[in-house]
VOBA-189049 format. One record per residue (C-alpha): residue number from 1; x, z, y. Coordinates in steps of 0.1 Angstrom, whole numbers. Layout:
N
pos; x; z; y
NUM; X; Z; Y .
...
***
This chain:
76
pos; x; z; y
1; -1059; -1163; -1429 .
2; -1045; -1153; -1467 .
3; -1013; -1174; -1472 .
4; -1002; -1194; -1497 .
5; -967; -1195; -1520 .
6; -949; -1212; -1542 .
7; -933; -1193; -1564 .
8; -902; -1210; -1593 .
9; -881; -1199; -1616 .
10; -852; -1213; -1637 .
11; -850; -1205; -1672 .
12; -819; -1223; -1678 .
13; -796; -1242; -1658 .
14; -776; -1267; -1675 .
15; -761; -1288; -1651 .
16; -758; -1269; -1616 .
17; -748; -1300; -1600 .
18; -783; -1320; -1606 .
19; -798; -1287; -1590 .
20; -778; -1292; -1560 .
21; -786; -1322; -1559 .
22; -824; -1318; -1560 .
23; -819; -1289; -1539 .
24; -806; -1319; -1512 .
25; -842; -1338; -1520 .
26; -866; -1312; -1527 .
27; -857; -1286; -1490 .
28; -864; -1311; -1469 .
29; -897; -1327; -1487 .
30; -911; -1289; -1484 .
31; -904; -1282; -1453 .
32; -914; -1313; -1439 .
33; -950; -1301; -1458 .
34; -948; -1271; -1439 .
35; -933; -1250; -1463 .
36; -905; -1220; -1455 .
37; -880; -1205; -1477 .
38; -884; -1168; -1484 .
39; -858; -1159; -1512 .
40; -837; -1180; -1532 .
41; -809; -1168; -1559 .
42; -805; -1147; -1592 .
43; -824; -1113; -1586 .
44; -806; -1084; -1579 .
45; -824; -1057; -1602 .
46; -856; -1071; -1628 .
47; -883; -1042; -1641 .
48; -913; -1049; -1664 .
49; -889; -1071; -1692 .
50; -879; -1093; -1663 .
51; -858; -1120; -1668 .
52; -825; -1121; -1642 .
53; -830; -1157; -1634 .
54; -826; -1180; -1606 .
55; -858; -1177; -1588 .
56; -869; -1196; -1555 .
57; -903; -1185; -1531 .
58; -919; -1205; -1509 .
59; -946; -1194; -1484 .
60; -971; -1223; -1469 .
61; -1002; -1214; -1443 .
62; -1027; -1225; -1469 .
63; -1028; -1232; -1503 .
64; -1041; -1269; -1495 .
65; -1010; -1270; -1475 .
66; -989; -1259; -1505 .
67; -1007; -1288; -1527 .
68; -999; -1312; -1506 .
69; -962; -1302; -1504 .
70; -963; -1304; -1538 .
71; -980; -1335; -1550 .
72; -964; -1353; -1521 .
73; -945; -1387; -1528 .
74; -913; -1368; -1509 .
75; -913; -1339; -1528 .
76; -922; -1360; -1565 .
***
């Protein structure tokens, strides 16, 4: 079965403790939707006019599973 991922990326981060702080809310409400961490963290080389941004991937079984995760009242 085709997997599913959630993938983010941070255009600007003004106040890096609010992201820590979400960061403290947010793991937990994805993993608890089944969710697992893949890559977090500014990348190490961009191609293609790639921005060098904080980026964070998330793989989930299914992409119903990934919904979920997402519209969940843990994770909103």
């Amino acid at each position: 079965m085709a997997k599913a991922y959630l993938v983010s990326f941070y255009r600007s981060i003004s106040n890096p403790a609010a992201v820590a702080e979400y960061a403290k809310l947010a793991g937990p409400a994805i993993q608890g939707g089944g969710g697992r961490l893949l890559a977090r963290g500014i990348p190490a080389k961009t191609y293609e006019a790639g921005l060098e941004k904080r980026t964070v991937i998330l793989e989930f079984d299914t992409v119903q599973q990934a919904t979920a995760a997402y519209e969940s009242d843990a994770y909103q």
